[in-house]
C-alpha positions as CSV (number, residue, x, y, z in Angstrom):
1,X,-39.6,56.0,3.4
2,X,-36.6,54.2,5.0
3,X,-35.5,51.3,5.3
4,X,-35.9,49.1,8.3
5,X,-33.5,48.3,10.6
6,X,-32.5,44.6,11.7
7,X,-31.2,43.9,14.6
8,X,-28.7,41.4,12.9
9,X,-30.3,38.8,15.7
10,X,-32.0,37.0,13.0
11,X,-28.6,36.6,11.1
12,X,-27.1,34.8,13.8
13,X,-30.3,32.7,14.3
14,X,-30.4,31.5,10.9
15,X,-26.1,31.1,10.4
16,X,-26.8,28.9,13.6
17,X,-29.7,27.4,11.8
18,X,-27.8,26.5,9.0
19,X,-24.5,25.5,10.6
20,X,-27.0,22.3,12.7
21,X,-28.2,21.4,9.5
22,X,-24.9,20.7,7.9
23,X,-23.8,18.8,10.6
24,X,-26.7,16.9,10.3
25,X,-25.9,16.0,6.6
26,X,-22.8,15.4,7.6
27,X,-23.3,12.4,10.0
28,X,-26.1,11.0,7.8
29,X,-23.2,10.8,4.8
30,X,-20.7,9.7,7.2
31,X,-22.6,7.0,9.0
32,X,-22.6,5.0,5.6
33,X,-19.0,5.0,5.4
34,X,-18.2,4.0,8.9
35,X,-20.6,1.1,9.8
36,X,-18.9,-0.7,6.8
37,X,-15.4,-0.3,7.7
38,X,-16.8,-1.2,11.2
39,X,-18.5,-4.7,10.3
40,X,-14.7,-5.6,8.2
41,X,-12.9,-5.2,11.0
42,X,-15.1,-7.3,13.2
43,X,-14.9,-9.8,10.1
44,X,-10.7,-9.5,10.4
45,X,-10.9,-9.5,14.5
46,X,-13.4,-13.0,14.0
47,X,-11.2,-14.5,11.4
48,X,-8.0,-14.2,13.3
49,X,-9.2,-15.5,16.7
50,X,-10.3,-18.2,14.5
51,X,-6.8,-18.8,12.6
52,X,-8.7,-18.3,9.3
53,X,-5.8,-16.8,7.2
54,X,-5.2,-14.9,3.6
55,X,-1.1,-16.4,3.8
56,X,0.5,-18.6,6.1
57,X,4.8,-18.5,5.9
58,X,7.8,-20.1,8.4
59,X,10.1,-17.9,9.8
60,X,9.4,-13.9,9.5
61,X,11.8,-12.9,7.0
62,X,9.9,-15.2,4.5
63,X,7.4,-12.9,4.4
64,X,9.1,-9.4,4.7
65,X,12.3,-8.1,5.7
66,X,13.1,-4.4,5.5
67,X,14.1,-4.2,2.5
68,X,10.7,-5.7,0.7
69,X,8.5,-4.6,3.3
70,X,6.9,-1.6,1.0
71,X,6.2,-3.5,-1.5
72,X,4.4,-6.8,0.6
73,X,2.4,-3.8,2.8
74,X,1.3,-3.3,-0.9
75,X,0.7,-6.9,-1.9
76,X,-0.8,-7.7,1.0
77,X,-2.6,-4.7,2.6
78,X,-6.2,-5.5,4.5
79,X,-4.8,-9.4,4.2
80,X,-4.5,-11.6,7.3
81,X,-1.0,-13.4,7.5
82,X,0.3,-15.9,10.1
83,X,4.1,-16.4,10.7
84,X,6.6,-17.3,13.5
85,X,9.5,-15.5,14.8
86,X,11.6,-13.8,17.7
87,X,9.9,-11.4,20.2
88,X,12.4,-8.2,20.0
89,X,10.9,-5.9,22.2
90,X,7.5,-4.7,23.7
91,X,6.5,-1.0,23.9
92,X,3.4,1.1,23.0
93,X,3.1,2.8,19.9
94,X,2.9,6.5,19.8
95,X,1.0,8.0,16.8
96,X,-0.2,11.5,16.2
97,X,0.9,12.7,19.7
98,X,-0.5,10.0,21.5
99,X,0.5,6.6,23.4
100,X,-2.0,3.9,21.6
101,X,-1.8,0.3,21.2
102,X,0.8,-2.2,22.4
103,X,3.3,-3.3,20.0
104,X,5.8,-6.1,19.8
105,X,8.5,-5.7,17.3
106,X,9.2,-9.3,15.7
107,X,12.9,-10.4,14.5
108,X,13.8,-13.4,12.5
109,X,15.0,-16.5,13.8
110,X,16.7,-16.8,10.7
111,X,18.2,-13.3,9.7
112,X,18.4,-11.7,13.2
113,X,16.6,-8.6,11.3
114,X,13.8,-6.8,13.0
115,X,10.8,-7.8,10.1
116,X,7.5,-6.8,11.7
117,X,5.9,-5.0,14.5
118,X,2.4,-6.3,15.8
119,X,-0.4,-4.3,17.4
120,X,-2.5,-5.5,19.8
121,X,-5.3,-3.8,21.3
122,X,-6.8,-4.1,24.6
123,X,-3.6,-5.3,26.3
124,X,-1.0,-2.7,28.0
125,X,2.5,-2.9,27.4
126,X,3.3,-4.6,31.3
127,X,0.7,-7.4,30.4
128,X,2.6,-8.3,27.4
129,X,6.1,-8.0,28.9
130,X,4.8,-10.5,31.6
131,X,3.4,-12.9,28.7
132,X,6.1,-12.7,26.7
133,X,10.1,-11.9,26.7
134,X,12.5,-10.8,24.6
135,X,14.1,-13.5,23.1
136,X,10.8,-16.0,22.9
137,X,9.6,-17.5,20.0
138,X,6.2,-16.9,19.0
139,X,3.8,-17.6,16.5
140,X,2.2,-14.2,14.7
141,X,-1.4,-13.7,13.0
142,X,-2.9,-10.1,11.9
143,X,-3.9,-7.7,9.6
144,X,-1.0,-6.3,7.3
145,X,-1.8,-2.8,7.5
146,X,1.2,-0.3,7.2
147,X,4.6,-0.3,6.3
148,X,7.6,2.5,7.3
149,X,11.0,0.6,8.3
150,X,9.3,-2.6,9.0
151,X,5.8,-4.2,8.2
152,X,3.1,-3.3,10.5
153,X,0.0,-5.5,11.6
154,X,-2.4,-4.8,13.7
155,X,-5.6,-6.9,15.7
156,X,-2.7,-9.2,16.3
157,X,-2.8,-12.1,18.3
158,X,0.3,-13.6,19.6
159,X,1.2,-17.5,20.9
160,X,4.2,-18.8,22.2
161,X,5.1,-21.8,20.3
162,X,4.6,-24.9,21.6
163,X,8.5,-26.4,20.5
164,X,11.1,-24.2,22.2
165,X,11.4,-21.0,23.5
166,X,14.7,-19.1,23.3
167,X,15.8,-16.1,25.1
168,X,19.2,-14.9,25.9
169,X,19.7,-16.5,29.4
170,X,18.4,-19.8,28.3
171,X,16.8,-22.2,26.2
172,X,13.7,-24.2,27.7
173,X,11.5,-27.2,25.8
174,X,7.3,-26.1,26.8
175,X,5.2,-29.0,26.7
């Protein structure tokens, strides 16, 4: 007697089979993780619209400056921090191959040093540059997150402050 033959249909059928069933498992182990990590960073976005902060320092460069910027991302990382300096520049940050949030890099009033760059979601790059210029001084709060060159923060939000506003051309008293 021989042996019968399969088609090598039902194979595929059941490697198919198998293959929706992992991916199954696979969101049902996921979703766990991610509704979590989505709830804390509602938590961080409420807190900081609200001013509710982990530290609160002067001038950048009282918080981090280049050269201790590693070891603060460390100190501080998943903390909310408020501080004031000197918009440098606005641009969009480019990660993995890809143009993402809007960033402004933040200098110290006192040092002159590029300390911090801040993310901000939901705003483009010519929104910010007609809210702020380079040159103003502003008044930081966000999420230490990251650290390369500088310290990184991100859900940032961004005031002018109320005292003076500098920028190269001219100095002008708000309020």
């Amino acid at each position: 007697m021989r042996g019968r033959r399969y088609s090598g249909g039902a194979g595929i059928i059941a490697t198919i089979q198998a293959m929706i069933v992992l991916l199954i498992i696979c969101a049902l182990l996921y979703f766990p993780v991610i509704k979590p990590n989505i709830e804390r960073q509602n938590t961080i976005k409420s807190k900081i619209e609200q001013n509710i902060v982990d530290s609160s320092y002067g001038d950048v460069s009282e918080f981090s400056t280049p050269s201790n910027c590693y070891d603060q991302c460390k100190a501080f990382d998943g903390k909310i921090v408020s501080f004031t300096g000197i918009v440098g520049d606005v641009r969009e940050a480019y990660e993995n191959g890809e143009y993402g949030e809007s960033v402004i890099s933040i200098d110290s009033e006192i040092t002159g040093e590029w300390c911090a760059d801040c993310g901000i979601n939901d705003v483009t790059e010519e929104e910010l540059m007609k809210m702020f210029s380079e040159g103003d001084k502003v008044t930081v709060v966000g999420e230490v997150y990251h650290c390369l060159t500088v310290i990184e923060l991100r859900n940032c939000k961004i005031e002018l402050c109320d005292d003076v506003v500098k920028n190269e051309y001219e100095t002008t008293t708000i309020g």
